[in-house]
N, C-alpha and C positions, 0 to 999 in steps of 0.2 A: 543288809547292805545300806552304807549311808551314802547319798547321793550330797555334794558339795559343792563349791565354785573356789574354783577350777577344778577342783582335783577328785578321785571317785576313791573309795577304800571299801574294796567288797571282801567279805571271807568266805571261806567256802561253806560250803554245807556241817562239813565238820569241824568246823569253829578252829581248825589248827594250822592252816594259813590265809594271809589275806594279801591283795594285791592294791598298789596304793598307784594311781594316774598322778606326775607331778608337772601338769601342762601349764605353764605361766609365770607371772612376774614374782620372783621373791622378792616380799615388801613386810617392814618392821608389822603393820597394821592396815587394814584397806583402807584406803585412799576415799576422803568423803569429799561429795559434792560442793565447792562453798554455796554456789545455788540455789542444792533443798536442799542441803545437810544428812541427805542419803549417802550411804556407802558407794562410792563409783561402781556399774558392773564394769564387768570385764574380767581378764584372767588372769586373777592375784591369789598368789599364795601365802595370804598372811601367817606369820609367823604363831601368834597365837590361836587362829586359830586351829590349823593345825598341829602345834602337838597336843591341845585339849583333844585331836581325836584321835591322834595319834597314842594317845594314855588308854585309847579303848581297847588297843591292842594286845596287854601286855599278857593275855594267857595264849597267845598263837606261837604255831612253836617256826616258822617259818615267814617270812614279809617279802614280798617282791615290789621294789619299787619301780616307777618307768616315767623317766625323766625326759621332756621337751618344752626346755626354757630359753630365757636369752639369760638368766640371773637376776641380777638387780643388786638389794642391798646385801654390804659381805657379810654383817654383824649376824643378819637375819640366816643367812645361808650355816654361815659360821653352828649356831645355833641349831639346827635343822641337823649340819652333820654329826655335831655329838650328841644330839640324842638318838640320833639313827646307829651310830658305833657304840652306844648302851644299853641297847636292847639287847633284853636275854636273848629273844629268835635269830634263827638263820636269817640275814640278810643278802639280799641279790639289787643290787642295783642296775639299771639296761639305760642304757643313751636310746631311745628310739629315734628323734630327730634332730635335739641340740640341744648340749648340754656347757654352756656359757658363761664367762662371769663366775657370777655368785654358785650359778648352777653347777659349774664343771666340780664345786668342791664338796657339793651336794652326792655327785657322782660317786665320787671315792668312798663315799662314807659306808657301802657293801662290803659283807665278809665276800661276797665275790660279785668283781664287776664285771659287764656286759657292755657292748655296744652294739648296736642293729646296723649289720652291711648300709652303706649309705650317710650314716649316722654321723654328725660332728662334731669336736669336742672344741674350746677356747678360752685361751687364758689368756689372764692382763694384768698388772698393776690396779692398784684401786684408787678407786678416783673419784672426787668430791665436785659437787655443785654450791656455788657461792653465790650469793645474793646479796648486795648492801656493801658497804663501806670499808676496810680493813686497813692497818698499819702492818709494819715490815714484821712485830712481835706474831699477829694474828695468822700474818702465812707461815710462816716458820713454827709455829704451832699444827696448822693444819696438816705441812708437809712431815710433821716431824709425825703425826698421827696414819697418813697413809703409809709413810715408810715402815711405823711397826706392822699397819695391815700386813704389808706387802710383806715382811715377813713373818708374820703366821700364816698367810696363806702359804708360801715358800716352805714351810718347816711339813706341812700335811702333806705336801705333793712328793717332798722330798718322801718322807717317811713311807707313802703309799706306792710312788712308783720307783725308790731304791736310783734316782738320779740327785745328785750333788746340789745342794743348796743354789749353788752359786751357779749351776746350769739354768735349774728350775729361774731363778729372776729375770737372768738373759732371754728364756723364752718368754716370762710373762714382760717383760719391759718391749721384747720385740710383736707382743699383740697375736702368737700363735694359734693358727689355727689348725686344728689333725682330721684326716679323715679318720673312718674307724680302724680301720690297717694301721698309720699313725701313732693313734690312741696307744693300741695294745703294744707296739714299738718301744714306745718311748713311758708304756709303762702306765701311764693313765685307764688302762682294762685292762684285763686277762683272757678275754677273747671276744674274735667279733662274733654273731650269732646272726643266721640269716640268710646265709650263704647257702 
């Protein structure tokens, strides 16, 4: 068992599956202090660091992930779900409390998804923080880079839950939120679990 922040990744006894806690902010790299120049605590799911452990997995024939995020960065998330849909092992991904953002597309990336009665899923457009100074060249840049996000993220959701591209933007442009009933509605799981 490796004990980590945020996240836990235990196997079993017989090394052939392991269960991975994905509770926190998906972020490119932990967030350091400018202060002491220590790493921020708190509950980040750094991108490198985890698939460095996520690489310790690769002889379990089985992985259960269990998701309670808000998301965060999409690149990061982005990244997180194709290496989780390239694993040899069975994959099961579970919403346990909220699965958001970055995180909702984290979700998808199970050969079978879950969600815990209670559980909620949310989507959105993506969306940039600016700081300093820009010309009319530099937003039209920026916008022209969330609109391909918005459609990659669009193209996975379509792909995973079998709804029409052009439904999928509508709900993420309208900031949807599912319960877990919802979710497996509109395709985002394949069942609630819990009940």
């Amino acid at each position: 068992m490796m004990a980590n922040e945020p996240y836990l990744i235990a196997e079993s006894e017989d090394g052939k599956h392991a269960d991975v806690n994905l509770y926190g902010e998906v972020v490119q790299n932990t967030p350091i202090d400018f202060l002491t120049g220590e790493p921020m605590k708190g509950l980040y799911i750094s991108l490198e660091d985890f698939l460095r452990d996520l690489d310790g997995l690769n002889d379990v024939e089985s992985i259960t992930f269990h998701i309670n995020s808000v998301g965060g960065d999409v690149f990061a998330g982005l990244s997180i779900y194709n290496r989780i849909r390239a694993l040899k092992a069975e994959t099961t991904t579970i919403v346990d409390g909220l699965a958001a953002s970055a995180a909702s597309i984290i979700a998808q990336a199970g050969d079978k998804r879950q969600v815990s009665l209670g559980a909620q899923t949310m989507i959105h457009t993506a969306k940039a923080l600016l700081f300093g100074f820009y010309n009319t060249d530099d937003i039209q840049k920026v916008d022209g880079m969330l609109q391909t996000a918005d459609k990659s993220l669009a193209g996975i959701y379509a792909e995973r839950t079998g709804l029409e591209e052009t439904k999928i933007l509508e709900m993420m442009g309208q900031e949807t939120w599912m319960t877990a009933d919802e979710a497996v509605e509109n395709g985002f799981a394949d069942e609630v679990i819990g009940r």
